[in-house]
C-alpha positions, 0 to 999 in steps of 0.5 A, a space after each residue: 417414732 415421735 422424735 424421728 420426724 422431729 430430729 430429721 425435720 425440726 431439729 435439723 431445719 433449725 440448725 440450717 435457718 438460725 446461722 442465715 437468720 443471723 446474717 439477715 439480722 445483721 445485714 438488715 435483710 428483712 425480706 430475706 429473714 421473712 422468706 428464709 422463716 417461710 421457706 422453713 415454714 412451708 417444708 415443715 407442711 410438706 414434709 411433718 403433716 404427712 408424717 403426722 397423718 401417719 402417726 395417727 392412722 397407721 400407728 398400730 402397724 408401726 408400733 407392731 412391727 417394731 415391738 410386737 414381739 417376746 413379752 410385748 403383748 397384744 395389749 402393750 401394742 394397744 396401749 403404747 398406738 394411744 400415746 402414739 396417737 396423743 404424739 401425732 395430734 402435736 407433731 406439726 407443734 413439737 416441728 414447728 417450735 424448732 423452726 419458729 424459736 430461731 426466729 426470735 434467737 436470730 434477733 437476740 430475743 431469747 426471753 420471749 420464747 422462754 417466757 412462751 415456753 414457762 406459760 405452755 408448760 403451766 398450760 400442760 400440766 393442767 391438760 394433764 389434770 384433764 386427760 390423764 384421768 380420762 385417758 392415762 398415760 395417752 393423756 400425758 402425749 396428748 397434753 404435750 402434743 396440745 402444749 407443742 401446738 399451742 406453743 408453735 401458734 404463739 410463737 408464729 402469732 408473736 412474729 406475724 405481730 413484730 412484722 418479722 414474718 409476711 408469709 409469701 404469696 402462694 400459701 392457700 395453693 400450696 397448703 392446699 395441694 398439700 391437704 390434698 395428697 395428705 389425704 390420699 396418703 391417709 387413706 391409703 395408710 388407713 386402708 392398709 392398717 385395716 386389711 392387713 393382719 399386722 399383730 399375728 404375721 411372722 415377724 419379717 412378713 410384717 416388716 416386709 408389708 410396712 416397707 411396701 406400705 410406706 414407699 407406696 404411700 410416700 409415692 402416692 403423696 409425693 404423685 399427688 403433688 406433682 400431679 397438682 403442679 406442685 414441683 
């Protein structure tokens, strides 16, 4: 549940952005590189907050439906919604690394992320002393998720400071049409979790349920955006 978001998004935007982040590179194109990071950046808002919203107030429908069968008992589904909840607080971080790293690849900057990387794993594994005893085994997501976040920020921070990233005008409009419809998306996700019983319906009424839920979600969210001018 963690890793689709980041495979369909991340993985699959870096994929796109490292080989035209290259050319730019070699053309000496430093206002596409910066628009090409933006564009990158502002699908990453669009399309990861919503699914992080998601993974934090509607993660017990998700895990029930999907699990919630045979020996996975009630508390299974309790206790697997936690570290789903610790993956969602990170899942903006564990996208953005995929779209941010490629900003240093392009420039043939590999020790830099690296280096990030090697201090955010030190970093993580003092969160683990943290939480772990606090939380358990949601205390390890939590502390990779803070660990993504803080990786994503250091490395957004490490571009703005070698002038390779000037966000483009346009950013407080649209971040906040986005805050905007995330909420609505939240709410809705929120409300649902709660007036549905999701642990003891049978199997295909569940699936059917979570099916309406999110199409009606995504077109609440996706409503709400148009509705804002946002096109």
């Amino acid at each position: 549940l963690m890793e689709f978001p980041t495979a369909l998004l991340g993985v699959a935007l870096g994929v796109v952005l490292l080989p035209q982040l290259s050319a730019a590179q070699a053309r000496g194109d430093p206002t596409h590189y910066a628009g090409l990071l933006d564009w990158g950046l502002r699908l990453v808002l669009l399309l990861a907050l919503p699914c992080a919203v998601a993974l934090l107030v509607f993660a017990q429908p998700l895990v029930a439906v999907l699990y919630h069968y045979g020996a996975f008992t009630e508390r299974d589904v309790a206790q697997t919604v936690t570290a789903l909840m610790g993956y969602g607080v990170g899942l903006m971080g564990l996208v953005g690394v995929k779209i941010l790293a490629p900003g240093f690849y392009a420039r043939q900057d590999i020790r830099t992320p690296v280096k990030i990387a090697i201090v955010v794993l030190i970093a993580v594994q003092a969160m683990n002393l943290v939480f772990v005893p606090m939380l358990g085994h949601a205390g390890l997501a939590l502390s990779i998720g803070l660990g993504a976040l803080v990786n994503a920020t250091w490395l957004f921070v490490g571009l703005r400071k070698r002038g390779v990233y000037t966000p483009s005008p346009g950013w407080r409009g649209f971040a906040l049409r986005v805050l905007l419809a995330c909420a609505a998306l939240g709410g809705l996700l929120w409300w649902a979790a709660r007036r549905i019983d999701w642990l003891h319906s049978a199997g295909f009424v569940r699936a059917g349920w979570v099916a309406a839920v999110l199409g009606g979600a995504a077109l609440l969210y996706f409503g709400v955006l148009l509705a804002c001018g946002l096109r």
